[in-house]
Steps between C-alpha positions, in 0.01 A plus 500: 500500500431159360387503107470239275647258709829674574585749808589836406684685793390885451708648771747421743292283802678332813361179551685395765761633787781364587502240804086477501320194441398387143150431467335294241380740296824702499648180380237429243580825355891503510494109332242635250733804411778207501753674794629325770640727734516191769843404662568252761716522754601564883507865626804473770382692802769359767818293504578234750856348546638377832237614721493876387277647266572792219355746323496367112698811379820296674477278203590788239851574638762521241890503539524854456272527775698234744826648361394869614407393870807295540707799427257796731590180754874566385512833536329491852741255666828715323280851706503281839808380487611826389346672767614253775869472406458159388649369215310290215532394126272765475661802690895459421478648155302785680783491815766531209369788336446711835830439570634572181256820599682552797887484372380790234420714773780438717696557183321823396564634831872396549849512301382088507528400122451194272443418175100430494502883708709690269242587231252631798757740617587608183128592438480680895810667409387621122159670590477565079520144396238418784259712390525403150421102660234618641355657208544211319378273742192743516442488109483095518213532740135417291331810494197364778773509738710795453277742748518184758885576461482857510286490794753248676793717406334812647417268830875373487581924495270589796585169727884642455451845594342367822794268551725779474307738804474202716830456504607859617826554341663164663600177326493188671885457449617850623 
């Protein structure tokens, strides 16, 4: 509403959309009511370097985002060589720590003892103090993920049993 000379805005109006063309009288109106909501600039819509083009969103990559491919890329080479026997700066750590796996067993198993073993056996041979472990390993668990566990635990239970009829009374040693 225009009155005495001034423009009095009444209600909320929408003058103009974003990305549509600014006619004259739209701009009369906006300069009269002293806004400018002009900007110039260019709108990116592809990237060209070395004869490929991108999608503009390349542009917004930070080093978080760089830093968490490099390490999925990581993590897939130390699978492969994993899986394939062949060893990397990736995969020995992983190598290491199955064998390390490996020797527990053997030494779980056997009358095979040394000093990084001897606090396993004493837990396989104190059923009490394992349980108690357990429980507190259990309590440390974030409450979201304590029926994951339990669920796991009762899969670990049932897995077991079958282990034990499949393997009819005979051990592979005997």
């Amino acid at each position: 509403k225009i009155a005495k000379g001034t423009i009095e805005i009444l209600s909320n109006v929408k003058l103009i959309n974003v990305g549509d063309k600014v006619g004259a009288s739209e701009a009369t109106l906006l300069n009269m009511l002293k806004i400018s909501p002009f900007f110039y600039g260019l709108q990116i819509e592809q990237v060209y370097d070395s004869g490929t083009v991108f999608n503009p969103a390349v542009l917004d990559i930070t080093d978080d985002d760089l830093r968490s491919k490099f390490m999925q890329g990581v993590t897939n080479v130390a699978c492969v060589s994993l899986a394939i026997g062949y060893p990397t700066l990736a995969s020995v750590p992983h190598s290491l720590v199955n064998g390390f796996k490996n020797l527990l067993a053997i030494a779980a198993e056997t009358d095979i003892s040394f000093k990084e073993a001897e606090q396993m056996k004493e837990l396989l041979s104190d059923p009490e103090k394992l349980a108690a472990m357990q429980q507190a390993a259990a309590s440390a668990t974030p409450a979201g993920d304590a029926p994951a566990a339990q669920e796991k635990k009762e899969e670990k239970k049932v897995e077991s049993e079958e282990e034990s009829d499949d393997d009819m009374g005979f051990g592979l040693f005997d």
